[in-house]
NUZATI-211677 format. One line per 8 residues: number of its first residue (from 1); their letters; for each residue y, x, z of N, C-alpha, C. Coordinates in pm, whole numbers, plus 32768, in hexadecimal, padded with zeros to 4 digits. Example, Ala and Ser with C-alpha at 12.3 -4.5 7.8 and 13.67 -1.06 7.14 Angstrom:
<recs>
1	as	7DC7/8527/830C/7E3E/84CE/830C/7EB6/8528/830C  7F1F/8505/82C4/7F96/8557/82CA/8003/850A/8313
</recs>
This chain:
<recs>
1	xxxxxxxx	7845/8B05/7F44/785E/8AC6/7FC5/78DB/8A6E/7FBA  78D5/89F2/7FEC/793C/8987/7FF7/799E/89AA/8044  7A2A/898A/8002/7A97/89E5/808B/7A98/897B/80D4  7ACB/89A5/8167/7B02/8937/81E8/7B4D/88C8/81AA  7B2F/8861/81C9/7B7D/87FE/81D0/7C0E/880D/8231  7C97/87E1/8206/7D12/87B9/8232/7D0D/8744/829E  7CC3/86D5/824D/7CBC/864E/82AA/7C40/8619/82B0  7C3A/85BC/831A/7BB7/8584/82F4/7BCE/84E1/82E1
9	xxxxxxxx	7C59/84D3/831B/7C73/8425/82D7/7CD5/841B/8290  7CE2/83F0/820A/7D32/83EC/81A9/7D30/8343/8179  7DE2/82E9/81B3/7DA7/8276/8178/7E31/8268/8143  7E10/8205/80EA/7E31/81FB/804C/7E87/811F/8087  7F07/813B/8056/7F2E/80C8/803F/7F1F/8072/7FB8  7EF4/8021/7FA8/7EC7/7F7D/7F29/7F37/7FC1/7EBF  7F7E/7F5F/7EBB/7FEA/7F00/7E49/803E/7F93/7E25  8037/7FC0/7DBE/809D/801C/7D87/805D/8094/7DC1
17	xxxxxxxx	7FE1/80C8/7DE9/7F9A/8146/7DF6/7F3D/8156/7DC2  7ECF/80C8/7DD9/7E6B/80CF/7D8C/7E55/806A/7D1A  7E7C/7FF4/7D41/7EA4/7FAE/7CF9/7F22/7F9A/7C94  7F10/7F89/7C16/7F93/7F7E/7BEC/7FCD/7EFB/7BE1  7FF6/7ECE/7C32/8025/7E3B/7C71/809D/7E18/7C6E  811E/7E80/7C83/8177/7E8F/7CA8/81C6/7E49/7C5E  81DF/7E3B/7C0A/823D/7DBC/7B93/81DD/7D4B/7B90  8180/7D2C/7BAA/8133/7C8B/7BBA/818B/7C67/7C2E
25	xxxxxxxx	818B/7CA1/7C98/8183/7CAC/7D3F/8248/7C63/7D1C  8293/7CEA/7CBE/8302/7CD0/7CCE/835E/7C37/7C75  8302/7C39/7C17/8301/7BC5/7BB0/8300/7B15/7BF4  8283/7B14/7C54/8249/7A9A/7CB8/82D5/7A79/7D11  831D/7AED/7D30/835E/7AD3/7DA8/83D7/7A89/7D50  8423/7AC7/7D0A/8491/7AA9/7CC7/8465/7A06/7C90  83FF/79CE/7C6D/83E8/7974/7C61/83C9/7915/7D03  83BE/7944/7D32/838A/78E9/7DA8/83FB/78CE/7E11
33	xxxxxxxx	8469/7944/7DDC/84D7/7904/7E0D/8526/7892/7D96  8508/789D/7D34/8551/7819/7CBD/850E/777B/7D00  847B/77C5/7D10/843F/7740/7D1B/8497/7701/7DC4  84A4/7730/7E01/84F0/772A/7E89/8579/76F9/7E6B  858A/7704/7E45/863E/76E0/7DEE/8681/7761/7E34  863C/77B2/7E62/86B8/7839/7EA5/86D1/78A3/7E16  8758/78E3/7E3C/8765/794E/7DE0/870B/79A5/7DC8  86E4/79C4/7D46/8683/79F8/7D06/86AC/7AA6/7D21
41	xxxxxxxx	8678/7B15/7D73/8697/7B6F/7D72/8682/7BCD/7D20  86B5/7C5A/7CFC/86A5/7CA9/7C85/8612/7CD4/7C88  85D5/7D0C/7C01/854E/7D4C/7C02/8560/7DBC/7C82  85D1/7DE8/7C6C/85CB/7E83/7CAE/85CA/7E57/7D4A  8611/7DF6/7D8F/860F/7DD0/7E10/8568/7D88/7E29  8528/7D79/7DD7/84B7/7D24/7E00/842C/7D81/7E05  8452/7DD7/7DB3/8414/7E51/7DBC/83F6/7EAC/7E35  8496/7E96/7E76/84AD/7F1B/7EF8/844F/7ED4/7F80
49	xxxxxxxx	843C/7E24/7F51/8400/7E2F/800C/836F/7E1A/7FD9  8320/7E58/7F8C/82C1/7E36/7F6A/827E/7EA7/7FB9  8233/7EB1/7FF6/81E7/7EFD/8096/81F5/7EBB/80FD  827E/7E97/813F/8280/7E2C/8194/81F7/7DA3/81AF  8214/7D63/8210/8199/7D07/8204/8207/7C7D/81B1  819A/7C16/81A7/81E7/7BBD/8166/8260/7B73/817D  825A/7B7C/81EE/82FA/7B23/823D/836A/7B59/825D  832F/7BFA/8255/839F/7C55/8299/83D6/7C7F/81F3
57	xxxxxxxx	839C/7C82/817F/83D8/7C66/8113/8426/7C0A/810B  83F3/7B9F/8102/8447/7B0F/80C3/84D7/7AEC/8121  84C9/7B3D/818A/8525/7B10/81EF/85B5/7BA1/81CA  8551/7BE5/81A4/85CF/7C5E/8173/8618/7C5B/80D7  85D7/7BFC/80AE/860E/7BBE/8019/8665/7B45/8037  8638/7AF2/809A/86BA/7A8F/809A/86C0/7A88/811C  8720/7ACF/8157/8754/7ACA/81FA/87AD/7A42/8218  876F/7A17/8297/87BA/799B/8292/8759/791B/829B
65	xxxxxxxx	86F3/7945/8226/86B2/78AE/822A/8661/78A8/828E  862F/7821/82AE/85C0/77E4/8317/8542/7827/832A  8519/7816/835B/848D/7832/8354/8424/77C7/82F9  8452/773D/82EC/8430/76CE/82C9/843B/770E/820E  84D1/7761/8206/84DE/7761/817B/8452/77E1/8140  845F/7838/81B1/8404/788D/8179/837C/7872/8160  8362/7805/81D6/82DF/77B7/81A6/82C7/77B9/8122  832E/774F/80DD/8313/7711/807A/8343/7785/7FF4
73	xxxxxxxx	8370/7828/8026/833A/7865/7FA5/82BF/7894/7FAD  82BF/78BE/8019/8229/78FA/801F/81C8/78A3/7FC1  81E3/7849/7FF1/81A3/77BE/7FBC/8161/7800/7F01  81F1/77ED/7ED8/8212/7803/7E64/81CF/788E/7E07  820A/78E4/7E80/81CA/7996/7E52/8130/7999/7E3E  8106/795C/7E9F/803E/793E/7E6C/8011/790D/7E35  8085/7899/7E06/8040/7859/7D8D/802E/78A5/7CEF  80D1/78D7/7CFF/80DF/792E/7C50/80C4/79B4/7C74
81	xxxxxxxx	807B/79F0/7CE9/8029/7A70/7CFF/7FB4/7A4F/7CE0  7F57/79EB/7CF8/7EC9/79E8/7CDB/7EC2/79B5/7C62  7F1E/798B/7C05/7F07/798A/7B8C/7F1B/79EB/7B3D  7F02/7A41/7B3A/7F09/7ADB/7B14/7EB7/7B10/7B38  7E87/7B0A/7BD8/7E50/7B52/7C21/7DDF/7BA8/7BEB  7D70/7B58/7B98/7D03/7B91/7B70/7D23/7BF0/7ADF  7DB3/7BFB/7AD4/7DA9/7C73/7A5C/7DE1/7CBE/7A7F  7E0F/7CE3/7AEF/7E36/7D4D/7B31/7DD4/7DE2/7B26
89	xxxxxxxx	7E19/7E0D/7AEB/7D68/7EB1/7AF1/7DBE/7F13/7B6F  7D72/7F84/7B6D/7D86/7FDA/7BD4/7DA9/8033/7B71  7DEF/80A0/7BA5/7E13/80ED/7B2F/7DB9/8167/7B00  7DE6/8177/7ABC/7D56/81E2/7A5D/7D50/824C/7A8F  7CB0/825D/7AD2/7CA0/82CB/7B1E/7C81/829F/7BDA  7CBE/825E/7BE0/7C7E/8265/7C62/7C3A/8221/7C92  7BE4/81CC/7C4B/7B17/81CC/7C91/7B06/8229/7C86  7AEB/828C/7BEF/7AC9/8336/7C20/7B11/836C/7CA5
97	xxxxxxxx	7B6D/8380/7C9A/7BA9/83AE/7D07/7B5C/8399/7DB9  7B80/8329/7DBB/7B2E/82B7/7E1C/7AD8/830D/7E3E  7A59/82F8/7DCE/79CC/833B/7DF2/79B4/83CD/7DFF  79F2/83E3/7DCB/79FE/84AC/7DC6/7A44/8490/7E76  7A4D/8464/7EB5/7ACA/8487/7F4E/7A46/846D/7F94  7A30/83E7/7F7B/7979/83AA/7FD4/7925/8423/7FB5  7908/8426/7F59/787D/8494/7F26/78BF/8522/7F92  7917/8548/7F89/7951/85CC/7FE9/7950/85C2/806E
105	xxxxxxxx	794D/8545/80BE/7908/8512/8128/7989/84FB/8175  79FA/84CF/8145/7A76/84CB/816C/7A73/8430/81A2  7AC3/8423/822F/7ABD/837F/8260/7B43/8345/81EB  7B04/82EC/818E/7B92/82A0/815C/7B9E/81F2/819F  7C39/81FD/81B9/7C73/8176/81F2/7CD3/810E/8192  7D17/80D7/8195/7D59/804E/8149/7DCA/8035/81B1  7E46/8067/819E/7EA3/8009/81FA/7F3E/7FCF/81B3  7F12/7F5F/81AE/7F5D/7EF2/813E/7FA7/7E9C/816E
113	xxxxxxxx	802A/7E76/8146/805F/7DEA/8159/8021/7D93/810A  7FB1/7D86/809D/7F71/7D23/809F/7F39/7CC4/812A  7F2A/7C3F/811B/7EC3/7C07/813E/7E2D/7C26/814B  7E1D/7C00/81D5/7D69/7C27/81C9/7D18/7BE9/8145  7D48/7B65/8157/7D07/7B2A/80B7/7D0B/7B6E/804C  7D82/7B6F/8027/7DB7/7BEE/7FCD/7D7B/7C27/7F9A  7D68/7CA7/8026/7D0D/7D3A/8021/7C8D/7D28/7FDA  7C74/7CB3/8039/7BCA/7CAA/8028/7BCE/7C7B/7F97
121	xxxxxxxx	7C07/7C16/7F6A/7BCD/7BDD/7EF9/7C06/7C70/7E6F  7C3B/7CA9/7E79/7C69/7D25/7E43/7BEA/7D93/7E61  7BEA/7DA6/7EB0/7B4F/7E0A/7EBC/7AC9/7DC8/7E73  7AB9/7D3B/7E81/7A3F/7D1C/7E72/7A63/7D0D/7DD4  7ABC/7CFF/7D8C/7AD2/7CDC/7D26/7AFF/7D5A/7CBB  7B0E/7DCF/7CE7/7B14/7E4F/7CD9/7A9D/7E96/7CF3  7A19/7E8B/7D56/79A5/7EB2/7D98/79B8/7F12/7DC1  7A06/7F47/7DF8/7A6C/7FB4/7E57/7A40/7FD2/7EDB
129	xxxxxxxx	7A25/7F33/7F1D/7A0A/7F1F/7FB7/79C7/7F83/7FE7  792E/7F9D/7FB2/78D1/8022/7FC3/7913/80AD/8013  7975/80A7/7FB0/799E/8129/7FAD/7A18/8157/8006  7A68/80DB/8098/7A7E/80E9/810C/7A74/80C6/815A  7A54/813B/81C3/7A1F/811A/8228/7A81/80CA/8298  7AE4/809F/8285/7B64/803E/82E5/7BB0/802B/828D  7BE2/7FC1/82B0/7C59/7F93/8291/7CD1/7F47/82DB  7D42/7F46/82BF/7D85/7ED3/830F/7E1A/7E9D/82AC
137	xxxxxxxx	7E38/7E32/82BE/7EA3/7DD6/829C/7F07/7DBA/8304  7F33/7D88/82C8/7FF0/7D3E/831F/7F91/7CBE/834B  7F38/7C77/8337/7EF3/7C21/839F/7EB3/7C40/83E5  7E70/7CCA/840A/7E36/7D12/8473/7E65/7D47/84C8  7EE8/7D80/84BB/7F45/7DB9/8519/7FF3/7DB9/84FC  8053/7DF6/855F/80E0/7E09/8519/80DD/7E69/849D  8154/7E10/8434/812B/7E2C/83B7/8193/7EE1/83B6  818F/7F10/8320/81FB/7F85/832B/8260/7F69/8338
145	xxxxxxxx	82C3/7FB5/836C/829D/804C/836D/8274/804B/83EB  8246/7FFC/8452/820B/8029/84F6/8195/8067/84C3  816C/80BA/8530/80FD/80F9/8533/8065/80E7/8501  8067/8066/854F/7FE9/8027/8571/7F78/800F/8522  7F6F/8008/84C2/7F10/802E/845A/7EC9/80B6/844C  7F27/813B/842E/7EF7/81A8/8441/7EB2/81A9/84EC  7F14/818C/8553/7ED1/81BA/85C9/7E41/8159/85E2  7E22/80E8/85BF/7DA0/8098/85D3/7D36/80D8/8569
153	xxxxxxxx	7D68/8115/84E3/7D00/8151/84C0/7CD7/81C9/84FA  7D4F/8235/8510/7D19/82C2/8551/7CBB/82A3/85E5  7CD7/823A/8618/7CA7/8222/86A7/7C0A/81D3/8668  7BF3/81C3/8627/7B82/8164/85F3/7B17/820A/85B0  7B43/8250/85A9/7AE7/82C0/8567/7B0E/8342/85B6  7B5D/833F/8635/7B74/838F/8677/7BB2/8406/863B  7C10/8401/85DF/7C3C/8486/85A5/7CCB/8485/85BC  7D0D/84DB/85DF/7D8E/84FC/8626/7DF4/8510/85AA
161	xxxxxxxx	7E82/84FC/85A0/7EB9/84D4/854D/7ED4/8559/8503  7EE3/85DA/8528/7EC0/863A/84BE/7E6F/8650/845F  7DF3/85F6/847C/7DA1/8621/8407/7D8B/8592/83BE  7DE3/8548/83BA/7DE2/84DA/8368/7E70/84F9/831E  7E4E/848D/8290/7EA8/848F/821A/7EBB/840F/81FE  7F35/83E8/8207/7F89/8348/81C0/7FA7/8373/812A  7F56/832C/80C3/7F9F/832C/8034/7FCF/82B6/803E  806C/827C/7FD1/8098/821B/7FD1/813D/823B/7F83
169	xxxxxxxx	814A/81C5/7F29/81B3/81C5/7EF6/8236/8197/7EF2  824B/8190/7F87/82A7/8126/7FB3/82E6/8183/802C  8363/8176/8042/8398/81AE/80C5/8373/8199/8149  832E/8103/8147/82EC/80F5/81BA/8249/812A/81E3  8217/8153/816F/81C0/81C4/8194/81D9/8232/819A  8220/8268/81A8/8238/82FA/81BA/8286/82F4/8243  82BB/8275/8272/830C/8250/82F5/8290/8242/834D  821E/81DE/834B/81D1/81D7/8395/81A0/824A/83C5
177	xxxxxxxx	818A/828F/835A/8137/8334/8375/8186/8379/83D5  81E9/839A/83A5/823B/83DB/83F8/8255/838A/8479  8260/82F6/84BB/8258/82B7/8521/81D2/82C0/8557  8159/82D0/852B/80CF/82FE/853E/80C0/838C/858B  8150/8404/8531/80E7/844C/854D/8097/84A8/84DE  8087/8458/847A/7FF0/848A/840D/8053/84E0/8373  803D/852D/8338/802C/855F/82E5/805C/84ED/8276  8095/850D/8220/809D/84A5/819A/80C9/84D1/8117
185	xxxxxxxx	80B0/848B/80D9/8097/84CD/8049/80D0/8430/7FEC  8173/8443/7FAC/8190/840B/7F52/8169/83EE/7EB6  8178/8364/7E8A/8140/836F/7E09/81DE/8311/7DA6  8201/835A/7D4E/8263/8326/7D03/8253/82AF/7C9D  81FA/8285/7C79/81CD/8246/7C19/81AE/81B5/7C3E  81C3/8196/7CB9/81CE/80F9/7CE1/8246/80CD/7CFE  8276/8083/7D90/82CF/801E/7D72/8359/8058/7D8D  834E/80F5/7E03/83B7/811E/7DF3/83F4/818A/7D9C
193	xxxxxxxx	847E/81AB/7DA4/849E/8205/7D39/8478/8290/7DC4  847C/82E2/7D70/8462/836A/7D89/84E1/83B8/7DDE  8575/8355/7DC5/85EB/836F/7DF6/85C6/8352/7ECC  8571/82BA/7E9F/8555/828B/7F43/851B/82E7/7F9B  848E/8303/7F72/8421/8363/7F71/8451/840E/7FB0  849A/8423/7F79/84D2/84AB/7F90/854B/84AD/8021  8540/844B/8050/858B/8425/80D4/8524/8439/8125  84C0/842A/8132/8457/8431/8193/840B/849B/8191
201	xxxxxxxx	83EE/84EB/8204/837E/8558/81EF/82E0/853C/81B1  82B1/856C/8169/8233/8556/8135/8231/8602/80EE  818B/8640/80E6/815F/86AC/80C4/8192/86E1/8021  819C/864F/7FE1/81CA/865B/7F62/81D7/85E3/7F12  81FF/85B8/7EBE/8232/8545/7E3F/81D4/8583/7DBB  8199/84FC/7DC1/811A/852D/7D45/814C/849E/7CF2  815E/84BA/7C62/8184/8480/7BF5/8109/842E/7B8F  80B7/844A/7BBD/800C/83D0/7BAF/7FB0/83E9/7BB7
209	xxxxxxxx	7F50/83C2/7BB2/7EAA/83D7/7C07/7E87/8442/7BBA  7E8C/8459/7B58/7E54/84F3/7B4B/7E69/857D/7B9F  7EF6/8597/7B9C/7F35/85A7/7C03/7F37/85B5/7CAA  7F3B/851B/7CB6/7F15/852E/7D49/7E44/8567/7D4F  7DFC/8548/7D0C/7D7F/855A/7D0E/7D9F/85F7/7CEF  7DE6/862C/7C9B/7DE0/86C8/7CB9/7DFE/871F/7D43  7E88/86D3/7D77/7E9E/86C9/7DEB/7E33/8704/7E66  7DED/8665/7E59/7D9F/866E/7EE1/7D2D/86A9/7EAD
217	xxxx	7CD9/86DE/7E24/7C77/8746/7E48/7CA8/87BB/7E57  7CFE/87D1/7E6A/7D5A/888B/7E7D/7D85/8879/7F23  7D8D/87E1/7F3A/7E00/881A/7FB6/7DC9/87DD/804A  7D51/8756/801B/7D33/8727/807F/7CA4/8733/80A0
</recs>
């Protein structure tokens, strides 16, 4: 006999959880501010606003500038992000993962500071999409750490924030959750250090998908 399920919505943030993106992501920026003529910020600072949506990054890397200036990195960041883009892999283990959560009949969600484009062209280009049932971006709603992502998905499948789970490797997922409400579950192995991570309540700090996949068949 199958034990009870913990949750029944468990959603999973992009860039540095499932994807291993996180030095492309941090690499683009440091360049896209050269190309801007602004000061080029450290790996490690370009790293920390990576969850954020895109503006609320670029604007926390160089305080001060225009909006006009951020235009024109953004500009920049999509250009030397999509040239990479398609060798980006997901990290080893979690399509299994993925499908072992679907096959268990678990609702899985997506809530990303990617772009909707982004997402999508990342799912379809991964063949992932199948396998959740919602998703949402920083162009669908307020980006992290506000709520609003977790609360439009729990309200979209009617499940109350106890029995949902935020994975994510960034302080602002484990902030949203806890501004949600929902359950969360840290992962060390993306963009933040494990020092950030441990500031925020979450069930536990899992050190990589094996791991967290041991995790959630024991606990969720």
């Amino acid at each position: 006999m199958s034990r009870a399920k913990n949750f029944d919505l468990i959603v999973f943030d992009w860039d540095g959880t499932l994807m291993d993106s996180a030095a492309t992501i941090a690499v683009s920026l440091q360049a896209a501010y050269a190309d801007a003529g602004l000061p080029v910020p450290a790996r490690s600072d370009a790293q920390e606003v990576i969850g954020l949506g895109l503006f609320e990054g670029l604007a926390r890397l160089a305080p001060g500038a225009s909006r006009e200036k951020l235009e024109e990195v953004a500009h920049h960041y999509r250009l030397h992000y999509l040239r990479g883009d398609q060798e980006i892999a997901m990290f080893d283990g979690v399509a299994d993962l993925l499908q072992r959560l679907y096959d268990q009949g678990f609702l899985l969600g997506v809530a990303t500071g990617k772009s909707r484009r982004g997402l999508d062209r990342s799912l379809l280009g991964h063949e992932l999409g199948a396998l959740f049932h919602a998703t949402r971006t920083a162009d669908d709603c307020h980006p992290k750490p506000h709520p609003a992502m977790l609360l439009e998905l729990m309200d979209t499948f009617g499940v109350a924030p106890e029995r949902t789970l935020m994975v994510g490797d960034t302080s602002f997922d484990l902030e949203m959750a806890a501004n949600a409400g929902t359950r969360a579950l840290g992962v060390t192995y993306g963009a933040h250090a494990r020092e950030a991570l441990e500031r925020l309540p979450s069930l536990a700090l899992l050190d990589s998908v094996p791991a967290l996949a041991a995790w959630l068949s024991t606990h969720a």
